[in-house]
C-alpha positions in Angstrom: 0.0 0.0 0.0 1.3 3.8 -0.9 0.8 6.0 1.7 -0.3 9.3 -0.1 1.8 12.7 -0.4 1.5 14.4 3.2 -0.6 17.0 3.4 0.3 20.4 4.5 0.5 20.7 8.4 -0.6 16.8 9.1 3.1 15.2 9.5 2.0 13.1 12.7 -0.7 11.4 10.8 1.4 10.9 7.3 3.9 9.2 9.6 1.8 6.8 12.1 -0.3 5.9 8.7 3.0 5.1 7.1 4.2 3.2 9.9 0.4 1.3 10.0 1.4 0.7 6.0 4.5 -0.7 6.6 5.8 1.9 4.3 8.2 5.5 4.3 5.4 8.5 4.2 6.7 10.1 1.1 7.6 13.7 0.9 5.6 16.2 -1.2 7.4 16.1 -4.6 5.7 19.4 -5.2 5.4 22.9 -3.8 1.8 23.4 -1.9 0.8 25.7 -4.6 1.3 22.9 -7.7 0.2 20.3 -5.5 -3.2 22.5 -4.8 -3.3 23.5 -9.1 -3.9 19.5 -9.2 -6.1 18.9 -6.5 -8.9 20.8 -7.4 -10.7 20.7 -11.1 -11.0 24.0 -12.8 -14.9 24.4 -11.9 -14.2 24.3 -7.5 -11.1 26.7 -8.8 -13.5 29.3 -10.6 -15.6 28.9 -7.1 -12.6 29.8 -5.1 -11.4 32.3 -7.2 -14.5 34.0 -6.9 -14.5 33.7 -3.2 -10.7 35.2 -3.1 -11.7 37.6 -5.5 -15.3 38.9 -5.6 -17.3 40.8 -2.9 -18.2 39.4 0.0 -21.9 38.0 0.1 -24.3 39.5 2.5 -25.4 37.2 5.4 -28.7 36.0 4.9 -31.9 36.9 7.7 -31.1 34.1 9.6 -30.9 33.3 13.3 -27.1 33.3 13.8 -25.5 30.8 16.0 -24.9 31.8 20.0 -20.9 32.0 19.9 -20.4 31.3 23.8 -22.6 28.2 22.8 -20.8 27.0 19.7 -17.5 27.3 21.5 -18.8 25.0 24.2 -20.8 22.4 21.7 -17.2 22.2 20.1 -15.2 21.4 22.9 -17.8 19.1 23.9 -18.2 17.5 20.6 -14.4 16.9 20.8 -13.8 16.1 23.8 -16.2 13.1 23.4 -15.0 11.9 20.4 -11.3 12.1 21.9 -12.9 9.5 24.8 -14.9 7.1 22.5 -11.1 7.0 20.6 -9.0 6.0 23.6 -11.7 4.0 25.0 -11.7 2.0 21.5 -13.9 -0.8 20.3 -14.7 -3.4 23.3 -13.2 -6.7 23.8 -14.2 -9.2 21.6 -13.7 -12.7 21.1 -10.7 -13.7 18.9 -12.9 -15.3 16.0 -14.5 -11.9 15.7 -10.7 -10.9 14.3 -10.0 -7.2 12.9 -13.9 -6.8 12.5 -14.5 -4.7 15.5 -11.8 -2.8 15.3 -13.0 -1.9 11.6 -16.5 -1.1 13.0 -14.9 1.1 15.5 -13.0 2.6 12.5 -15.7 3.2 10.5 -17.8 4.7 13.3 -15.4 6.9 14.7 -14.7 8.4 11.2 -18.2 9.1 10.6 -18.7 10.9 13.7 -15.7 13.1 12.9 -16.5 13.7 9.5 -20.4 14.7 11.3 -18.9 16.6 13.4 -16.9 18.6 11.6 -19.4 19.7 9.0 -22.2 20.6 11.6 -19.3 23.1 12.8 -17.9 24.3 10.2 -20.9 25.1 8.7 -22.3 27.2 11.8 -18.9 28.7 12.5 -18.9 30.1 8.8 -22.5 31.2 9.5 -20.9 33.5 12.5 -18.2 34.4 10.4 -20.6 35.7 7.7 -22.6 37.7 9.9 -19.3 39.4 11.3 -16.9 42.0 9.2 -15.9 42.0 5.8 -13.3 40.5 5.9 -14.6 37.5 8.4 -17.6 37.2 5.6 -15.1 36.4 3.2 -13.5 33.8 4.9 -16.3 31.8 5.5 -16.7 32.5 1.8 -13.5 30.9 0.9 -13.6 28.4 3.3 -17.1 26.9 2.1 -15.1 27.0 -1.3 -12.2 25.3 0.0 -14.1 22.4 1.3 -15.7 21.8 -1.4 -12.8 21.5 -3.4 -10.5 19.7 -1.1 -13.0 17.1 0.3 -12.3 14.7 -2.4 -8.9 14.9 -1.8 -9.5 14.4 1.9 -11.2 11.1 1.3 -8.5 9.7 -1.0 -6.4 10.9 2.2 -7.9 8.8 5.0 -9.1 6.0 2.9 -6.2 3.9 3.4 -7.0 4.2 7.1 -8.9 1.1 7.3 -6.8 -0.9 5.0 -3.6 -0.3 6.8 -4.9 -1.1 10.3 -6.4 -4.6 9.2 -2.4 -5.6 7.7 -1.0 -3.8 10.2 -3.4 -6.7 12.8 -2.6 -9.3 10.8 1.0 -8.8 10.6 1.1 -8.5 14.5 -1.2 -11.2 14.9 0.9 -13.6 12.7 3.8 -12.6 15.3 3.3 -14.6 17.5 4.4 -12.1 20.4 2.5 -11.8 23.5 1.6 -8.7 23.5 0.4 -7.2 20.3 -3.1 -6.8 20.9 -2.1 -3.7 23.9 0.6 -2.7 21.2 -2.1 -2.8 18.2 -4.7 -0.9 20.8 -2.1 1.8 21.3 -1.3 2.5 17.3 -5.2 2.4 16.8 -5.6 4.8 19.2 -2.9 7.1 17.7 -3.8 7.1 14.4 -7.4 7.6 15.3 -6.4 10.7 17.3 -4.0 12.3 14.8 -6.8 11.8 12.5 -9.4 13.5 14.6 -6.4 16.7 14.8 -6.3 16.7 11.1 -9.9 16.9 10.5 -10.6 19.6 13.3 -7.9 22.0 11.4 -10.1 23.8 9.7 -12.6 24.1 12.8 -10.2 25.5 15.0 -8.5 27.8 12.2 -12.3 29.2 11.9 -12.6 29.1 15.8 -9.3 31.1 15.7 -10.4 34.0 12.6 -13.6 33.8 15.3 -11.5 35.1 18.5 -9.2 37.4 16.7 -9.3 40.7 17.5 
């Protein structure tokens, strides 16, 4: 399996992925901005470039999101999913194999990807009612989603994949111990996945609290 370029600012979970893999993370062969010019078709880029470029939109007459409110939901939301990660998926006999553990996968990337969205989208909404220049960054970033989600996916879906060689290798071991140890990289990856998905939450959160 080929672990995919690293994206920009996400080393920790290039490298556990790799390690899951079995493989060297490979560097970017690219600068960011080629390796964004082939990310995203020319249609998202005529979106974007209208969000860089254009005036900022209006906000609509719409009940805004409470700020204090949002700010708590989110460290709520993520605190929870930070427990359901390090609690992981629960014992289960050995027949069952790697198919809990790809159930806990599966549901903890849903949740995340759930979570995220509900945020980002009201987090946009209290950017858009703020200045100018907050409005247009919750301009660009609805652009920017939309153009880098399917690169996102192609991103984590190897997530799954590498975990279930990465149990079978251990398993085939022989060693003791390599259910804690396959627990522990589990939980890593999980969490360094969960830090990469919440970047642009908390870069939002962050435009939110800026003076």
């Amino acid at each position: 399996m080929q672990v995919p370029v690293s994206a920009p600012g996400a080393p920790t979970f290039i490298r556990l992925l790799a390690q899951a893999a079995g493989t060297p993370a490979r560097a970017p062969a690219l600068p960011l901005t080629r390796q964004l010019g082939e990310w995203i078709d020319w249609t998202r880029a005529v979106s974007l470039s209208r969000a860089l470029d254009g005036p900022a939109q209006p906000a609509e007459d719409a009940a805004t999101p409470d700020a204090a409110a949002l700010l708590e939901e989110y460290a709520r939301i993520r605190a929870d999913l930070e427990d359901a990660i390090r609690k992981g998926p629960a014992p289960a006999a050995d027949s069952a194999g790697f198919t809990p553990f790809q159930q806990h996968i599966q549901a903890m990337q849903r949740a995340m990807l759930t979570a995220t969205g509900y945020l980002r989208g009201d987090l946009r909404e209290l950017l858009a009612a703020g200045t100018p220049a907050l409005a247009r960054l919750a301009e660009v970033d609805a652009a920017m989603e939309a153009a880098l989600s399917p690169r996102e996916h192609a991103l984590l879906q190897p997530v799954s994949a590498a975990l279930q060689a990465r149990f079978e290798h251990l398993q085939q071991s022989g060693a003791a111990d390599w259910m804690p140890a396959f627990r522990h990289e589990l939980r890593d990856l999980l969490l360094a996945e969960l830090d990469l998905r919440f970047q642009p939450v908390e870069g939002l959160l962050a435009a939110l609290r800026s003076p």
